[in-house]
N, C-alpha and C positions, 0 to 999 in steps of 0.2 A: 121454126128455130129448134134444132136439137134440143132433148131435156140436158145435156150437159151447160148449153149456153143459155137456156131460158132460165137455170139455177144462178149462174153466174150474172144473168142481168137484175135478179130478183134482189141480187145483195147492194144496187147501186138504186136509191130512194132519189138521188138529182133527177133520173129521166122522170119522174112523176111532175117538175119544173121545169125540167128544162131538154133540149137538146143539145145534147155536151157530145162536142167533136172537139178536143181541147186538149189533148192526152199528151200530145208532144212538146207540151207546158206543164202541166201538174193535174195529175189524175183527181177523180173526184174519189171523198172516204167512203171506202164500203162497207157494209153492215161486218162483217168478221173482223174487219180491221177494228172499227172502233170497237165493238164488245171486247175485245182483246188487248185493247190500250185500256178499257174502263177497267177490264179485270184485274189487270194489273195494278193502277191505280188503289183499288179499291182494296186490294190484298193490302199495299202497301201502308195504307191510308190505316188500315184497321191492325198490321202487326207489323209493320215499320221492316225494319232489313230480314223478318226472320226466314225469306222466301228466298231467300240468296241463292242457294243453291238452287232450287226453281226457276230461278232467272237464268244461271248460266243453262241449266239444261235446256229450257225454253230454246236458248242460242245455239245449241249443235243440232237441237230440231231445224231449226232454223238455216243452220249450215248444209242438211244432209239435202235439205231443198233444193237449196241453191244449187249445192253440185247438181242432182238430177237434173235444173235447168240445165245446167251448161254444160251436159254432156261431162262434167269433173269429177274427180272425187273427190270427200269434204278437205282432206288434209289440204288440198291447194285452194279452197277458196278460205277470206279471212272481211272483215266487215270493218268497212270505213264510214265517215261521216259525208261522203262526196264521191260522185267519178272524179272530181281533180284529185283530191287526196290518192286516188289511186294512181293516177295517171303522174302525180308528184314523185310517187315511191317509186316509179320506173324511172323516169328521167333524173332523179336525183340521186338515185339508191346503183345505176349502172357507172364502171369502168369506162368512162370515153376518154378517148387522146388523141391532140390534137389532130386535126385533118380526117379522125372519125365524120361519118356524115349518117344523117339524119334525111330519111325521105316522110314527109307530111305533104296533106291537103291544102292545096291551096284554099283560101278563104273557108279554112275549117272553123268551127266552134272555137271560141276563144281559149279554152281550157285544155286541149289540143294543141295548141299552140304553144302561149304563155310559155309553159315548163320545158319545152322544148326549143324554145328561143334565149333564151336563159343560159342552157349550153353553148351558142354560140358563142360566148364572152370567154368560154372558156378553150374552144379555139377549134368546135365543132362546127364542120357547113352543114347548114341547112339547105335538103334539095328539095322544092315544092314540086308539087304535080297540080298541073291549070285541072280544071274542069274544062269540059270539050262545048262546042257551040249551042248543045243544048242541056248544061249543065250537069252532064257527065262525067263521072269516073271512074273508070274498069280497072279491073286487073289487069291489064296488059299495060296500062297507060302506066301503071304503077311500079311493073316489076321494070318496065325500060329505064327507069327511075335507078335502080338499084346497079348498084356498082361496086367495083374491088374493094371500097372504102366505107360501105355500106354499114353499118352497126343496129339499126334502128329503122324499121317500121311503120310509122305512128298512123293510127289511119281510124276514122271512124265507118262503123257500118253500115250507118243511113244518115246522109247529113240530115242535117238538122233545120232548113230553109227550105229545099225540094223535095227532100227524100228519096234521094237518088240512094238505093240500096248498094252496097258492094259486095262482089261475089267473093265471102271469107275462105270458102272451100280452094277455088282458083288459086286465088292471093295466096294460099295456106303451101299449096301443091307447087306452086310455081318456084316459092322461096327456098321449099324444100328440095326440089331439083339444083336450084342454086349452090345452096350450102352442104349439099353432096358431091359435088366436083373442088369443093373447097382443098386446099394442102393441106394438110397436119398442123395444126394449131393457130391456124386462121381462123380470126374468128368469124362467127355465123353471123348473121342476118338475125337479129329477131321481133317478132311479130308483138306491136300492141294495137287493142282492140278499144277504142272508147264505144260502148254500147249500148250508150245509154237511150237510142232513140230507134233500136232494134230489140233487146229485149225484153221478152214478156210479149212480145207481139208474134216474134216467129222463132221456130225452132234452132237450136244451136248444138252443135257439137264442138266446144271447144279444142280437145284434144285432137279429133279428127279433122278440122280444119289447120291443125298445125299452128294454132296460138300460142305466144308465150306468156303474154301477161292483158286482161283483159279486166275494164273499171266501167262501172253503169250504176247510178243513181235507183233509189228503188222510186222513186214517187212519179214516173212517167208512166210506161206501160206496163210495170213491176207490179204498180196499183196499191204503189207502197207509202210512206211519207217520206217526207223532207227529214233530213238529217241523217239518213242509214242506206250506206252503199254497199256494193257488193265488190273484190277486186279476188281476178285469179290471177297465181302466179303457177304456171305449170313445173311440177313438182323437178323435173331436171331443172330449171332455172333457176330452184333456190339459193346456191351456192352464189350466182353471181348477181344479188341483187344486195348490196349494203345501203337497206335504206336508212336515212338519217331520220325517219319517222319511225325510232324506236325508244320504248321508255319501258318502266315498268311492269307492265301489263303484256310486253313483248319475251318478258322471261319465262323461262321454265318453269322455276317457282318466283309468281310473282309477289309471296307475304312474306319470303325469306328475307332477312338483310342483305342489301344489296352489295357484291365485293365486283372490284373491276375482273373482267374476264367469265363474271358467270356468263352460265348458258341461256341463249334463247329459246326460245317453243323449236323442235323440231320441224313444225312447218309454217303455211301461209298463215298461221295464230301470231305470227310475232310480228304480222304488219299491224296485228289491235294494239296500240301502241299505249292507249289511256282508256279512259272509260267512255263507252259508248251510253248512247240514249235509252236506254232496258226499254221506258214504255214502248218507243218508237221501232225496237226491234219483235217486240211482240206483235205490234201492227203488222209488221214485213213478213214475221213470218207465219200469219194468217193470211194476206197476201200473196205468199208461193204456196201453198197450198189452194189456195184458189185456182191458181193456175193450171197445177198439177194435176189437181180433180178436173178441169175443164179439158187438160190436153192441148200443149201447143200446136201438133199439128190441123188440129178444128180451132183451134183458135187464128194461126196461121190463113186459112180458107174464108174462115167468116170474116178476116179484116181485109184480105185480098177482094172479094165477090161485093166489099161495100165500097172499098175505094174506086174500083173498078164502076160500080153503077153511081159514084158520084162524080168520077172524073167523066164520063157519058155525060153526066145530065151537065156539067157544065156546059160540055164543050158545044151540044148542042145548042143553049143560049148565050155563044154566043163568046164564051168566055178564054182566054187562054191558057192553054196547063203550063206551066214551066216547071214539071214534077214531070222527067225524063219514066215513060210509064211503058214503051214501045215493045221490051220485054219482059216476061214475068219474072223474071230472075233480078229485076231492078226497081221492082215496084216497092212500094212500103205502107205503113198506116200514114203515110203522108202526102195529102195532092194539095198542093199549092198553084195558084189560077190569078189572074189579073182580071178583073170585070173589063167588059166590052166599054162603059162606058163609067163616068167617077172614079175617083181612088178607092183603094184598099181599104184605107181606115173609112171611109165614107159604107162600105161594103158591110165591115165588122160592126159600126152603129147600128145600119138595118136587120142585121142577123140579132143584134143581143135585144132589140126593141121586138121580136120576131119567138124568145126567147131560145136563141140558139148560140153557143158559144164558139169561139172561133179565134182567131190571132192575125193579128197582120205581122209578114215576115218577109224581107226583100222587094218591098213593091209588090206584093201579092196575099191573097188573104189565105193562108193554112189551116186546113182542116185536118184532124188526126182521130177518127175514131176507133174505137177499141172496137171485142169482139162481141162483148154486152153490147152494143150499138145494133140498132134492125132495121133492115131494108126501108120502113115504112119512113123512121128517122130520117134517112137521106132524103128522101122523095120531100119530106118537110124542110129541112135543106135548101133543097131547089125550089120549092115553093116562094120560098121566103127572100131568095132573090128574084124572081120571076118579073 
C-alpha cells in the first residue's frame, strides 16, 4: 500500500475490529476527525464562545477544501446540514412555469426525488429515465431525455443500490452542446448533481464537467459526520436561484439589524442560512484534508483495484453482481451481488457474525469500501462467505 494510503488507513482504529465495507451507509470516525471535534469541545468547554472567530476561520479552511475537492472555488461552495437541504435550495429556490419539465432518475434516492416531485403540483412534468436491463444509466439515455421544455437535470452520480456510476463529464458536454444551439433568452438546461455516494471516492471537476448546482452529505465517502454537507452552486447561477432557505446568517452583515431589502452574502454563503453544527464541522474539515493529503486520484485506484478483486471473488462463488461493472467508467466503491444460494439479509448475519460490515440493499448484499480498505480485507470478505 502506498505511504500516502497506509497514513490514511492508520487513522481509522475500526479495522483493528472489524472489516468495514460499509461506506455507502456511514463512514466509520477517524482518528483527525475526532481529535478535532474533541478540540473543539474542549476549547469550548474550558472558554465558552471566546474561540468565535476561530470557529468561523476553522470554516473557510474548511470551504477552501472543499473547493479543491470539487474542482470549485470557495465563493461557490456553502455548508448545509444534508444533500437534501441542498438539493431543496435547487428545486425550491429555481423559477419554474408551468409545462417547465424536469428530467430525473428513475428509482433514484429518495431525496432526489421528493423535492422534485413537489414541483409537479405546481405544474412542472416530471421526465424519468428507466435504468436499462442491467441497471444502467448513461448519458446518452439521459440527454434523449431532455427537450425544448427542459429546465432541470436532477441526476445522481452513483446510485446508491448498484452503484452504477454516471459519466458527469458526458452528461456535462452533451447539455452543453444543447444549450448552445438555444435562441436568445431561452432558457438553459441546467445540471444538478446529488453526490453524495461519489464523493471523496473519485476525483471531480465540477466546473469542467459543466455543473450547476451539486449537494453530498459529508459522512459517506467524505469520512465526515452526520449533520454537515457540502452544496455548490456555480457562481453564474447565482442570480437565479431564490432560495426560500435563507435567514439571518444568509446576510451580508449578519449582527446588523435586520431592515427588508438588506443584502445577502455575495455568494454560495447565503445558502448558510442558520447556524451550522461548529463541532461537526471541525470533524469535516479534518476530513477533507485527509483526503487531500491522500490524493483523490490514488484514492480513486485503490477503491477501483478493490472493488474490482471483490466483484472477481464473488462472482467466482458463485454470486450474482447486479453492480453494472462491464466498463470502468461505470464502476464505483459499490458492488452489490445476490448469494447463489439464501437471502441477503441471511448473507449480511454471516458477514457481521464473521466481523465484517456490510448492508443489504435491493435484494442484494452491498459492499462499499473506501481507500483505507486493503487487498487482504477483501480476500476476508470472500472468506467469510465461502
Amino acid at each position: 500500500m502506498p505511504d500516502a494510503l497506509a497514513h490514511l488507513r492508520a487513522a481509522f482504529p475500526v479495522a483493528e475490529l472489524w472489516v468495514y465495507v460499509n461506506h455507502a451507509a456511514v463512514a466509520p470516525v477517524a482518528l483527525p476527525v475526532e481529535q478535532a471535534v474533541a478540540g473543539f469541545l474542549a476549547q469550548a468547554r474550558r472558554d465558552g464562545s471566546a474561540g468565535f472567530a476561530g470557529w468561523l476561520a476553522r470554516r473557510e479552511e474548511a470551504r477552501r477544501s472543499a473547493a479543491a475537492l470539487l474542482g470549485a472555488r470557495p465563493e461557490e461552495v456553502s455548508f448545509t446540514t444534508s444533500t437534501s437541504q441542498g438539493l431543496i435550495t435547487v428545486a425550491e429556490g429555481l423559477s419554474l412555469q408551468p409545462g417547465d419539465e424536469i428530467v430525473l432518475l428513475e428509482d433514484d434516492f429518495p431525496s432526489n426525488q421528493i423535492p422534485w416531485w413537489r414541483q409537479q403540483r405546481r405544474g412542472a412534468r416530471l421526465v424519468p429515465v428507466p435504468r436499462d436491463a442491467a441497471g444502467r444509466v448513461t448519458a446518452d439515455a439521459v440527454l434523449a431525455r431532455v427537450g425544448p421544455r427542459t429546465r432541470v437535470v436532477a441526476v445522481s452520480w452513483v446510485a446508491y443500490d448498484n452503484g452504477c456510476r454516471l459519466d458527469l463529464r458526458a452528461l456535462g458536454a452533451g447539455l452543453a452542446a444543447r444549450n448552445a444551439q438555444l435562441a436568445a433568452g431561452q432558457p438553459r438546461a441546467l445540471l444538478c448533481v446529488d453526490a453524495i455516494q461519489g464523493l471523496g471516492a473519485f476525483a471531480l471537476d465540477a466546473r469542467a464537467c459543466g455543473i450547476d448546482f451539486l449537494s453530498a452529505d459529508s459522512h459517506k465517502w467524505l469520512l465526515g459526520l452526520e449533520g454537515v454537507g457540502l452544496f455548490f452552486c456555480r457562481a453564474e447561477r447565482l442570480a437565479e436561484l431564490d432560495s426560500p432557505l435563507t435567514s439571518w446568517w444568509s446576510m451580508a452583515e449578519p449582527f446588523r439589524p435586520w431592515r427588508p431589502g438588506a443584502a445577502l452574502q455575495p455568494d454560495a454563503r447565503r445558502f448558510e442560512y442558520a447556524c451550522l453544527p461548529t463541532a461537526a464541522l471541525f470533524g469535516v474539515e479534518a476530513a477533507l484534508r485527509m483526503l487531500l493529503e491522500a490524493g483523490l486520484p490514488r484514492i480513486e485506484r485503490q477503491v477501483l483495484e478493490l472493488t474490482d478483486r471483490l466483484a472477481a471473488g464473488l462472482v467466482e462463488r458463485g454470486w450474482t453482481l447486479l453492480s453494472p461493472r462491464e466498463r470502468p467508467d461505470e464502476r464505483s466503491g459499490i458492488v452489490s451481488a445476490r448469494p447463489p444460494s439464501g437471502g441477503a439479509r441471511e448473507a449480511v448475519e454471516r458477514l457481521l457474525a464473521a466481523r465484517v460490515q456490510a448492508v443489504e440493499r435491493g435484494g442484494g448484499v452491498r459492499f462499499s469500501p473506501h481507500a483505507w480498505n486493503t487487498a487482504g480485507e477483501m480476500d476476508r470478505v470472500l472468506e467469510a462467505l465461502s
